[in-house]
C-alpha positions in Angstrom: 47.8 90.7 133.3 51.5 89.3 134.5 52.0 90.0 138.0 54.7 92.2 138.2 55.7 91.9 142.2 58.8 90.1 142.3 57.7 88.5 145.9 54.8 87.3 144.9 55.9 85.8 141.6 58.7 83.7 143.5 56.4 82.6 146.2 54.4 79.5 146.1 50.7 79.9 147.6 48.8 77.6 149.7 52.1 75.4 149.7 51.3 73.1 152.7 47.8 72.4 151.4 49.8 70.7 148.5 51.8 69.0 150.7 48.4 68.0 152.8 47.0 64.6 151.4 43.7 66.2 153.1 43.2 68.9 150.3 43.1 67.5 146.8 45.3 69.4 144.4 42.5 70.1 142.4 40.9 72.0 144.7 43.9 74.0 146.4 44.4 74.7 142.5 41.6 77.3 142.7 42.5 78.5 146.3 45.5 79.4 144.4 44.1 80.9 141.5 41.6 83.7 144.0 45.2 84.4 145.6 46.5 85.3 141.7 43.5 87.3 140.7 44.1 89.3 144.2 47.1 90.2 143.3 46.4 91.2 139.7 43.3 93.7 141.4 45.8 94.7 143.7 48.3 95.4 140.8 45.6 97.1 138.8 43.6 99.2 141.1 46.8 99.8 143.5 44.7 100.6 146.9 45.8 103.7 148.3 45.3 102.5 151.8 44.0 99.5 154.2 40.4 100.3 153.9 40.6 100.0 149.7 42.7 96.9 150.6 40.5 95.0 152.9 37.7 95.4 150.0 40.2 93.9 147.7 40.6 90.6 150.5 37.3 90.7 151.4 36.0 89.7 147.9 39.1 87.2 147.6 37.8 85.7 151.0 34.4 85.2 149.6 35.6 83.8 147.1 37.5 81.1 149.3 33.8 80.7 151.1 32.4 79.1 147.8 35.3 77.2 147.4 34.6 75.1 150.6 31.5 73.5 148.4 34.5 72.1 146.1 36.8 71.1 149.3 33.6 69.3 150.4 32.7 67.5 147.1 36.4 66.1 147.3 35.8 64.9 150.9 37.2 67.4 152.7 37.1 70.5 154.5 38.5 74.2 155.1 39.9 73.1 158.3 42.1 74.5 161.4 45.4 73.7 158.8 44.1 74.7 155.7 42.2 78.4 157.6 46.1 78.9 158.9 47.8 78.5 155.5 45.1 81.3 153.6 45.3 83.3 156.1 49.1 83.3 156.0 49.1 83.9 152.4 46.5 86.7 152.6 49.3 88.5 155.6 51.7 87.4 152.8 50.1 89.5 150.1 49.6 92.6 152.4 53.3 93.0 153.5 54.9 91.9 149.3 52.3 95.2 148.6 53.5 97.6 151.5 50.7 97.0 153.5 52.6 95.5 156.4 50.3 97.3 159.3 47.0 95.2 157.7 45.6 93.3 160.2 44.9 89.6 159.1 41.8 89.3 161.0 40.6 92.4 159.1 41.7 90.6 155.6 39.7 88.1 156.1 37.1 89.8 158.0 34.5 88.0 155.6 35.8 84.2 155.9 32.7 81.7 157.1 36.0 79.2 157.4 
């Protein structure tokens, strides 16, 4: 399913991981993709309110707990930078959806990161 949220289209996730030598591409790559499929759920199922939503990021956090495996493989880590950048992307996703009163601690509420 195209994402239909003009915001989200034009904005490019995770962007300072690309730019971090740290975090191979490869693995910011899939970062990127949970953030897509988020949006598509979000799109699809259209939570009605911030509980529905937090079970929405909650599964996209976990998903970002297996990635650290991958992050690790490639040498590197979900650290202080990169934990800023999701979260910032996660806050992103809540207020391009009209969710601008989620709390990103609660978005994440899952992250071992």
């Amino acid at each position: 399913m195209p994402i239909s949220n003009e915001q989200v289209t034009a904005h490019r996730f995770l962007r300072g991981l690309y730019r971090d030598d740290y975090c191979p591409d490869h693995v910011v790559d899939g970062g990127r993709e949970i953030l897509l499929r988020l949006c598509e759920r979000i799109e699809t199922e259209r939570p009605a309110g911030l509980t529905a939503l937090y079970v929405l990021t909650q599964a996209a956090t976990e998903e970002f707990n297996d990635l650290q495996a991958e992050f690790e493989a490639a040498d590197s880590d979900i650290e202080t930078v990169a934990r800023e950048e999701m979260a910032g992307d996660f806050r992103f996703l809540a207020h391009a959806y009209g969710f601008a009163d989620a709390d990103v601690e609660e978005l994440i509420a899952t992250r071992d990161w």
